[in-house]
C-alpha positions, -999 to 999 in steps of 0.1 A, spaced: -297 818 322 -322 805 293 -324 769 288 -339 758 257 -349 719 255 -348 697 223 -380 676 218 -412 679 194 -436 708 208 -467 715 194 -464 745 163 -474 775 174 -488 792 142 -502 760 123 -529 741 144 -527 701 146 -492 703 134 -458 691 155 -425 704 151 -389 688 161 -371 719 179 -333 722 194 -298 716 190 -300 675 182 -338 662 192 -346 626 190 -358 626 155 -335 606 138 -353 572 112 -331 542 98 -345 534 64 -327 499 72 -300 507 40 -275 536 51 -299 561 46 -304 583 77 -331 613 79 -344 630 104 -384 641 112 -394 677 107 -431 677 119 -461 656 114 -488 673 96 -520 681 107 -526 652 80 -509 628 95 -479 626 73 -444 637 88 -422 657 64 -385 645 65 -346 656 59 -323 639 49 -293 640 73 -265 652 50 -260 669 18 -257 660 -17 -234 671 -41 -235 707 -49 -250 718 -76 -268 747 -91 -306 753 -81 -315 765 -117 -293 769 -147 -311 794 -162 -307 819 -136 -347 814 -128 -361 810 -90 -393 800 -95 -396 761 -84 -425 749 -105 -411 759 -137 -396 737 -130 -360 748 -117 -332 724 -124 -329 710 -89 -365 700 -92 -360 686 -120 -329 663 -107 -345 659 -73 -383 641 -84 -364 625 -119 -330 614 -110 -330 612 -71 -362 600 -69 -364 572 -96 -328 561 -76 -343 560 -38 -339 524 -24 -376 512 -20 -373 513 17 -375 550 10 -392 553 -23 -425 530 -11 -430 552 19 -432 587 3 -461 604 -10 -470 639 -32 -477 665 -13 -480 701 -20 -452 722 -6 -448 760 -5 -431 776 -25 -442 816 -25 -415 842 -21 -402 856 13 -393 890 19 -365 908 28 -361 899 68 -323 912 66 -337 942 68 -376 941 76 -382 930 117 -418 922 105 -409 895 81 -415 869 108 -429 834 112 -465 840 107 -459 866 79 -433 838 61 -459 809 63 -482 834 47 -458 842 17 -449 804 14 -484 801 8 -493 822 -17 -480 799 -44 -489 759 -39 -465 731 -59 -472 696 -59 -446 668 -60 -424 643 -41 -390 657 -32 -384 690 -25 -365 714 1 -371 727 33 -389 764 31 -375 794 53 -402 790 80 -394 754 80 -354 767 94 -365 790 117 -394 771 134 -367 744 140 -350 767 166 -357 760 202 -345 795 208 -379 820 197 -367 850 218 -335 855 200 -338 835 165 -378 831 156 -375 854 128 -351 859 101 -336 895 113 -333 879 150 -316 851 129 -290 874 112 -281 892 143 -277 862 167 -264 839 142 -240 822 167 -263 817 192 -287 809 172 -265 778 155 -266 763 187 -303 751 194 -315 744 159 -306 703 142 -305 718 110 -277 743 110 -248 722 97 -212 735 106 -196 756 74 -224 750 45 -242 765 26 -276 744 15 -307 754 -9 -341 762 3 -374 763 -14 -379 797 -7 -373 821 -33 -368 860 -22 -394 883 -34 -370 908 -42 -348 893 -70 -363 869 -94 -326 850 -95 -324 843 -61 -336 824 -31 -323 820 3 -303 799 18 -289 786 51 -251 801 59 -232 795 87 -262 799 109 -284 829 91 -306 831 63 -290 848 33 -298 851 -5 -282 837 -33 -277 832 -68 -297 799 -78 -273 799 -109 -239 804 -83 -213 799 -107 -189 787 -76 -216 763 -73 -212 757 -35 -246 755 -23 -258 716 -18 -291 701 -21 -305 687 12 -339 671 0 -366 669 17 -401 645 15 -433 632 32 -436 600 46 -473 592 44 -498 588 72 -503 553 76 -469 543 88 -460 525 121 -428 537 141 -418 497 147 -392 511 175 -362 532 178 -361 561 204 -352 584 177 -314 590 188 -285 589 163 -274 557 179 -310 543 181 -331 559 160 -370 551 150 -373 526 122 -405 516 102 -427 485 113 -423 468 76 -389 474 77 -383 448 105 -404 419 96 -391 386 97 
């Protein structure tokens, strides 16, 4: 029997960077206000990109049927106006621009060599720069615990249920937006489904995919305390201050 433990390793395909891998690692930050996300990785920079621990409302990724991010899309419109302008300051004071990738991933459904390095790569090709955005594809699958069976996106869509099971971002029944347009379809981009990666319509006229935003905190913060559990998690040092 495999066992496959939560906890932040070191990434494997980007150097000085951390990842937060496994069914519920101890990753979880009180902004001190209800708001609950949880760490992806901290950058070879020094700043740790966050998620936000639930979803928003759903909502349509672009209106105009359009995958490409930087146009910008709809939801990035929303995200870095409305949401952002409307973060408590907790939040808001702590997060910095950063550029994000946003290049197009291929067709892993069907191609086994679409994997992790090969994604980075694609995310890479095209650069956007802004405060709020979404977690990319490699960003899903480099959250698994579980490499021999779900470390790329074919492995992912054949061992979906297994796969569910030791990565904290699958979410039970929902589907959720990612960055990551396909390269394939210039209406679509993929999108986390009941454990797998599949594509979809940003202008889903169902509208059930949610937004789960996404950020960087910057470098410079202090972790006050906190282990990082769901019942104790890491809070910041300003936050605590008497």
């Amino acid at each position: 029997m495999n066992y496959f433990h939560d906890g932040l390793y070191e990434d494997t395909y980007e150097s000085g960077r951390y990842v937060y891998k496994g069914a519920n690692p101890n990753n979880y930050i009180d902004f001190d206000n209800g708001e609950v996300w949880r760490i992806i990785s901290k950058e070879a920079d020094g700043t740790y990109k966050i998620l936000k621990n639930d979803l928003l409302s759903s909502q349509r990724w672009d209106t105009s049927g359009s995958n490409n991010w930087a146009r910008p899309a709809t939801l990035n419109t929303y995200l870095n106006g409305e949401y952002y302008n409307g973060l408590d300051s907790p939040i808001k004071d702590n997060i910095v621009s950063h550029t994000w990738g946003i290049g197009a991933v291929g067709n892993f459904e069907t191609n086994p060599y679409v994997d992790i390095p090969n994604t980075i790569n694609e995310e890479k090709s095209e650069i956007w720069s802004g405060n709020i955005g979404l977690i990319s594809v490699s960003d899903y699958l480099r959250a698994n615990s579980n490499e021999s069976q779900c470390n790329s996106g074919m492995l992912l869509f054949d061992n979906y249920e297994i796969c569910n099971t030791t990565n904290w971002m699958y979410i039970s029944e929902s589907y959720w937006w990612t960055i990551s347009p396909v390269d394939y379809d210039s209406t679509r981009v993929w999108v986390p489904s009941f454990g797998d990666l599949r594509d979809e319509n940003v202008a889903s006229g169902d509208i059930r995919d949610a937004p789960r935003p996404a950020a960087y905190l910057k470098s410079d913060i202090t972790f006050l305390g906190g282990s990082g559990t769901e019942s104790n998690p890491f809070y910041l040092e300003e936050l605590r201050v008497e």
